[in-house]
N, C-alpha and C positions, 0 to 999 in steps of 0.2 A: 698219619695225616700230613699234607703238604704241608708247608711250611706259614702260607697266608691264613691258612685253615686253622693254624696249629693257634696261632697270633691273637686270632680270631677268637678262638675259645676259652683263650688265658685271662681275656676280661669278663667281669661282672657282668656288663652293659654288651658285650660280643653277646656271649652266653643267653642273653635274654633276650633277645632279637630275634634270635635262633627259635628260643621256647615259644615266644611270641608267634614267629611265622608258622611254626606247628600249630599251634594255635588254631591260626588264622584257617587252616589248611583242613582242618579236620576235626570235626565236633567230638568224636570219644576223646581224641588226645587231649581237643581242651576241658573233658570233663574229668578225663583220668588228670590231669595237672592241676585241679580247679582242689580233687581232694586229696591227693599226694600233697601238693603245695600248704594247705591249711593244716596238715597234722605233721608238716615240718616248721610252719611258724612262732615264732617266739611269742606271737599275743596270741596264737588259737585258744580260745577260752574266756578268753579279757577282751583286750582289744580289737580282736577280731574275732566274731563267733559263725558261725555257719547255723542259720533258720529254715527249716523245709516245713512245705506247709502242702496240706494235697486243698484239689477246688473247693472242699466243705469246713476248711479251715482245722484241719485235725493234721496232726505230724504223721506222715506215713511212715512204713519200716524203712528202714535203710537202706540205700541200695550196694548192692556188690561194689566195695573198689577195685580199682586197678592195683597190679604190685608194681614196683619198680619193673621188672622186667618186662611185664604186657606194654608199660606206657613205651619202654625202652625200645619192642617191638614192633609196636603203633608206627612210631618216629621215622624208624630203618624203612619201614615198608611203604611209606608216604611217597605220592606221584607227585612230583613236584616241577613237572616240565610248565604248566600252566601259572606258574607265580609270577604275578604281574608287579609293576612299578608301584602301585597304589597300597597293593597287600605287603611290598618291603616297607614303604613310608609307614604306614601304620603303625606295621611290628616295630621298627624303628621307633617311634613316638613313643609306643610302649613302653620302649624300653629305657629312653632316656626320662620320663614319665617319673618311672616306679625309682629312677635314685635317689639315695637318702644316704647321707652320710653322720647325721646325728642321733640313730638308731639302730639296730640289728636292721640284714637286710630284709626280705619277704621270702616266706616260705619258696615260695617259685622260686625265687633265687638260691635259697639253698638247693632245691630240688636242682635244679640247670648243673649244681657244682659237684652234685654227685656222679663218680666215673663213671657210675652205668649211661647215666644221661648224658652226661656228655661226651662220651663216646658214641652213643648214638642221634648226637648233636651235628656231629662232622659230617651227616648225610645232609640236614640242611644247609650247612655251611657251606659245604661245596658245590651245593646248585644255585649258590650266590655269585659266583666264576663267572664272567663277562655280560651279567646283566646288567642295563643299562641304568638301573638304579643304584647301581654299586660304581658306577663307572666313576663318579667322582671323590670315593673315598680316600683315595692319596693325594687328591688337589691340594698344590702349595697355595699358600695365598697369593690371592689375585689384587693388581696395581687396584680395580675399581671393584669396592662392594659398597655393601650396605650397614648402615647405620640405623638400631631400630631403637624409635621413643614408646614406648608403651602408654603413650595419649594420643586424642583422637587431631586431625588436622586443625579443626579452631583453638587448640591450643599450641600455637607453635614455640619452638625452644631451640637456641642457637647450641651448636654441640658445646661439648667442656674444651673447655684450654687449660693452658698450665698445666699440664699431665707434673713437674718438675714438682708442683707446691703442694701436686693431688700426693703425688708418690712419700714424700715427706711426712704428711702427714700421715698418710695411711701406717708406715712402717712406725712414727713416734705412738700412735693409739697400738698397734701389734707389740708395740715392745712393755708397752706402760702395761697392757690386759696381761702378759703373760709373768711380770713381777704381781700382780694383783692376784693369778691365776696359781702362782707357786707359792703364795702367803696365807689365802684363802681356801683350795682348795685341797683335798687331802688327796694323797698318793694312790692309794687303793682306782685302778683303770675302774672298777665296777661300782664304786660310791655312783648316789643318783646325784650326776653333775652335768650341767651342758653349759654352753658359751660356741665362742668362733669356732667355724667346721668348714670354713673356705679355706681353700690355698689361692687363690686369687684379690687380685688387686681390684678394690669398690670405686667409683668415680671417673676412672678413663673410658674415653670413647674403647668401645669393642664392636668389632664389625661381623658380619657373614658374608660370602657370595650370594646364596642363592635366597630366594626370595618366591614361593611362600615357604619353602622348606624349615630357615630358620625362624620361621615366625611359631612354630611347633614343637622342634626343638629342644626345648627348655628345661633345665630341670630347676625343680622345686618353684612350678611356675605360679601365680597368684590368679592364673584363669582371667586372662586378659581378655576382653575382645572387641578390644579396637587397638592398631597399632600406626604411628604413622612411620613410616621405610623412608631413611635418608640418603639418597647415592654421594659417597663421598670417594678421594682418591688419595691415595696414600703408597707411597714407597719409603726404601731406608733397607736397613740391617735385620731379618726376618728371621727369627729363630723357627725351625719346622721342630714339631712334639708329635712323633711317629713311632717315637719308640720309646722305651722301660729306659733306655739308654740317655734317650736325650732329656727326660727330665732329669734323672738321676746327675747327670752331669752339671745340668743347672744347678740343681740345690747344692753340689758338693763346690761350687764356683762361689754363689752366693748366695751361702747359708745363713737362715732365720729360724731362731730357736723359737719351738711352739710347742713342746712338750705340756707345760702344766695347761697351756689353753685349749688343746686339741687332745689331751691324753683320754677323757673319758670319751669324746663322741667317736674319736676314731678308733676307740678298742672296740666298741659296741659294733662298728661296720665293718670290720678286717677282722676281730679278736687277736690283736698283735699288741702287746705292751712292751712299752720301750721310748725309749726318747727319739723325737718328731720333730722335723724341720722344714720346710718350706724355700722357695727361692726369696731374695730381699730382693724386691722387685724395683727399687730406688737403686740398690748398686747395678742388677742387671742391666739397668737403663745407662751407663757408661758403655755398654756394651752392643747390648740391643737395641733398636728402634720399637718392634714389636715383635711378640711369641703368637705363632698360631699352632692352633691344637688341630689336626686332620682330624677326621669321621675314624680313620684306621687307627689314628694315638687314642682315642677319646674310647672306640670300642673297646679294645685289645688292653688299655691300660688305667683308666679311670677307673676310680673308687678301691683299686690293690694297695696293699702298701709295697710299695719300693722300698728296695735296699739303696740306702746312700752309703753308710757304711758299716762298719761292724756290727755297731750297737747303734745305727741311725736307720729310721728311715721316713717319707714322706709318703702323702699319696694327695692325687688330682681328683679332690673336690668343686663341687660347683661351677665347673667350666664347662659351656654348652659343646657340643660335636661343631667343630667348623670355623669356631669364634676366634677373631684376633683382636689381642690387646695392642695398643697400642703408647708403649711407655715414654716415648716423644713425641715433640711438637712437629708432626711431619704427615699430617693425614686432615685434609680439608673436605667440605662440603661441595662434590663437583662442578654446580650450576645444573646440573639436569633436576627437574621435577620431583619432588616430594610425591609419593605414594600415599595413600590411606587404606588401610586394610580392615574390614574386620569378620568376626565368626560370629555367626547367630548363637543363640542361650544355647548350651549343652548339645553342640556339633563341635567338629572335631575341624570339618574345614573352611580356612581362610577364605574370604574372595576380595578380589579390588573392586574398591567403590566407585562409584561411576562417576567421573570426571575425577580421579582417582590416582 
């Protein structure tokens, strides 16, 4: 596999874009992945059951599965000259959709991480190579984006300031939960225990470029729909997140112990036990202005655990594909136009409102 290809596959969130656009591409694949996927998930039975009913309401027999290898075959032999912009956005959506970092991941997702699959993944992967939907997934951040409120324009809201007294606090609540987190909770990664599963900072403006893209984006999103888009402008000291590298670097610069508060949700989504750190995004900010995440870091590296050191490591929770933090005072509201977005009940896509 080429090296972008290669990148590509080593994420969670890569990996399911991929399965996704198969998906999209071919109705047996998605039926062969719909029951591979279910009798590789941790709730098939409980939380997730599979119901077949035939038109007179009686269960019919069951139908032939696929094995790994037919789906594996499916995949290889998919025509995939005709994959439009529309059908990457989706899978995309998909795939930033289905992340969860305070649970096992989903069956598909295990499915995507087995070698067979994903060696027969790098067929899609690679006819992702200069399409114009991919073209922007190494975009540094940009001097002007967007700002998004999750309310509707009659309710308007000036951005936050003080990122300085945001960052303070956020790290004094991070350090008080994970004394509560090592007194309270027990050792054992597998005890039923959950709490904080961000590596991100709550309360600072965070932007996007594009716009409707990040309005879909989202993971673990609360199924908004209505958004109003703030065009703000902002420059300073940008940290780019493209690589395993450049977080890893960050947290080993300015490390935050999160072990007892992060230890059972992040063993559940990596199965990695060990002590977990995160960046201290108060000291970062002597450093940095803001960190953005590219679509290519966010793919290729979200939701893994990284090695920071020996016996460390972190992983990049809850940060959207494309988002930037901004941990100083140096990114304002341009003066151009406030947007209003929204989606009708249970569609997928955004539109501007009209006078909008």
């Amino acid at each position: 596999m080429e090296p972008d290809i290669e990148q590509l596959l080593n994420g969670p969130r890569g990996r399911r874009l991929c399965l996704e656009l198969a998906m999209e591409m071919d109705q047996d694949i998605r039926i062969a992945v719909f029951h591979l996927g279910y009798n590789l998930d941790p709730g098939a039975g409980r939380s997730r059951r599979m119901l077949t009913m035939d038109p007179v309401g009686e269960a019919p027999p069951p139908l032939p599965e696929s094995t790994m290898e037919e789906l594996a075959g499916l995949i290889t032999s998919l025509d995939l000259r005709n994959i439009t912009t529309e059908l990457v956005q989706h899978a995309f959506q998909r795939a930033v959709d289905t992340a969860r970092y305070w649970q096992e991941p989903e069956g598909e997702d295990f499915l995507a991480a087995t070698q067979e699959i994903t060696e027969s993944l790098a067929h899609v992967a690679k006819s992702l190579e200069g399409k114009p939907a991919t073209l922007w997934w190494d975009q540094k951040a940009l001097p002007g984006q967007w700002a998004i409120d999750w309310r509707s324009a009659d309710d308007p809201t000036p951005l936050p300031r003080n990122p300085q007294h945001t960052l303070a606090e956020w790290v004094r609540k991070e350090r008080a939960e994970e004394l509560r987190a090592a007194k309270e909770r027990p050792q054992d990664p597998r005890a039923n225990f959950s709490g904080e599963w961000w590596s991100i900072p709550h309360g600072l403006i965070h932007t996007v470029a594009r716009i409707p893209e990040g309005l879909s984006l989202v993971e673990d999103s609360l199924g908004w729909e209505e958004a109003t888009v703030i065009p703000v402008a902002g420059t300073g000291r940008i940290l780019e997140i493209t690589t395993e590298e450049d977080w890893t670097t960050l947290c080993r610069a300015f490390p935050l112990e999160v072990t007892a508060s992060r230890r059972h949700d992040w063993f559940r989504t990596t199965d990695r036990h060990g002590r977990w750190v995160i960046p201290d995004w108060e000291q970062a900010a002597s450093t940095w202005d803001a960190v953005h995440l590219t679509v290519t870091g966010y793919l290729s590296v979200a939701g893994r655990a990284l090695a920071v050191g020996e016996d460390t490591s972190s992983v990049i929770a809850g940060w959207n594909p494309d988002t930037t933090f901004w941990l100083n005072d140096v990114v304002r509201e341009s003066g151009e136009p406030r947007q209003h977005w929204h989606r009708p009940h249970n569609q997928d896509e955004w539109q501007l409102a009209a006078g909008g």
